[in-house]
C-alpha positions as CSV (number, residue, x, y, z in Angstrom):
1,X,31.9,73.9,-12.6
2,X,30.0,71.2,-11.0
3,X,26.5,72.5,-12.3
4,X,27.8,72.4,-16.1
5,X,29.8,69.0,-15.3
6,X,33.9,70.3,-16.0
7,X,34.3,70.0,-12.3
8,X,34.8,65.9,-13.3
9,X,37.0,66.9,-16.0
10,X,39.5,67.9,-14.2
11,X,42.2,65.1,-12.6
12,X,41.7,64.2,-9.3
13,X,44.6,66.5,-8.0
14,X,42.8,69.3,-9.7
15,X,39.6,68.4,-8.0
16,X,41.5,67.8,-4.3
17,X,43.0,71.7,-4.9
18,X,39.7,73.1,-6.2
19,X,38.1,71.3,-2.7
20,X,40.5,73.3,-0.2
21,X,39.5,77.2,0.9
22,X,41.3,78.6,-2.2
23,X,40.3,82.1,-4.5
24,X,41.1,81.3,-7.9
25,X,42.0,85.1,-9.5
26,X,42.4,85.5,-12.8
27,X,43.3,89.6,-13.9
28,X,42.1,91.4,-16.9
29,X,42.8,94.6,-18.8
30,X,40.7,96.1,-20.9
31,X,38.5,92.7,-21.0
32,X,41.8,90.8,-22.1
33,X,42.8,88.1,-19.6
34,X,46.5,88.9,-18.2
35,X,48.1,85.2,-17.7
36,X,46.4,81.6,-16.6
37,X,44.6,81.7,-12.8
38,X,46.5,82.6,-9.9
39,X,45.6,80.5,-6.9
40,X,45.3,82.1,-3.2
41,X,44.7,80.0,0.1
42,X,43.2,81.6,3.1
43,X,44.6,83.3,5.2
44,X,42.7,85.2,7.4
45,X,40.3,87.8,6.0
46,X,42.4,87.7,2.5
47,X,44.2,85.0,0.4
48,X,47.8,85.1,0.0
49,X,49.4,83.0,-2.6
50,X,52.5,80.3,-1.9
51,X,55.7,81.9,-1.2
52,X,58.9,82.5,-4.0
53,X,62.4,83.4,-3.8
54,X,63.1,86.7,-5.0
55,X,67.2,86.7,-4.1
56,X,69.1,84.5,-1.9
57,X,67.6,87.4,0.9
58,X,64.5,88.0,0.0
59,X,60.9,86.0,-0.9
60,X,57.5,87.4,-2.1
61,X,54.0,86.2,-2.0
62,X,51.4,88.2,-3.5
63,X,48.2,89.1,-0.9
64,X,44.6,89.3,-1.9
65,X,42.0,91.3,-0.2
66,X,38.4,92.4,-1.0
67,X,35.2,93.8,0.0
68,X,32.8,91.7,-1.0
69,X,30.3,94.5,-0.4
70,X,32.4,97.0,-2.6
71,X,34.1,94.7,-4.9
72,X,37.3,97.4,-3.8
73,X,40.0,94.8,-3.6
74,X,44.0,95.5,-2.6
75,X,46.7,92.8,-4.2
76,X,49.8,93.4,-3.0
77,X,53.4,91.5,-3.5
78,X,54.3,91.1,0.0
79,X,58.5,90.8,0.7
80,X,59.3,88.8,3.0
81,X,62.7,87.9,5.2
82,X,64.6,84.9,4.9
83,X,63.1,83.9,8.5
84,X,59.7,84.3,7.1
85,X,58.9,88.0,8.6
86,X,57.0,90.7,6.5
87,X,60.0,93.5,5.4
88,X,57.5,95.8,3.2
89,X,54.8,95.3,0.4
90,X,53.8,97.0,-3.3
91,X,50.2,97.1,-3.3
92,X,48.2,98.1,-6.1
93,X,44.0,98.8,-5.3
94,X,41.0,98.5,-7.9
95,X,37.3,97.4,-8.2
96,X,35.8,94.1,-9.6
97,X,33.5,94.2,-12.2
98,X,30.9,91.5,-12.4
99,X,30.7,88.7,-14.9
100,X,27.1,88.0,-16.3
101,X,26.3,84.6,-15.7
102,X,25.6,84.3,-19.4
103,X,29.5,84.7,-19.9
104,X,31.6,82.1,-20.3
105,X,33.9,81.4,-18.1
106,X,36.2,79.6,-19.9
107,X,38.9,79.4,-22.5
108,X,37.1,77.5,-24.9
């Protein structure tokens, strides 16, 4: 973004976000994008996103991890207690594919 100049573009909160240690995810089917960018902060040796009530007892967060080596990656929805403790997860596993830089990488 900074190399083709829409890092500037975008407002100053944007840019403070896009600054921190943060994966921006964005899933696809098929080659059809599934919903806007999902944005996960560190945490560790994956990425978890910001926690969610679920029901007055339970929250969720969704986990990110991949092999950079692989491309394998695991996301899971994580549910947590109302204290904050892990009670159980749904994970789901696949495989990046790689993006030819030729693509663009936008919605316009």
């Amino acid at each position: 973004m900074i190399e083709n100049g829409t890092f500037e573009k975008l407002s100053k909160e944007q840019q403070a976000e896009m600054k921190k240690d943060i994966l921006m995810f964005r899933g696809y089917n098929k080659g059809v994008p599934l919903a806007n960018e999902d944005y996960f902060h560190a945490d560790g040796g994956s990425w978890v996103s910001d926690t969610a009530p679920l029901d007055k007892n339970t929250s969720m967060r969704v986990r990110f991890s991949i092999s950079w080596k692989t491309l394998r990656f695991k996301r899971s929805v994580e549910l947590l207690e109302p204290d904050g403790t892990f009670k159980g997860d749904v994970p789901a596993y696949g495989k990046c594919e790689l993006v030819p830089p030729d693509v663009q990488q936008t919605a316009h």
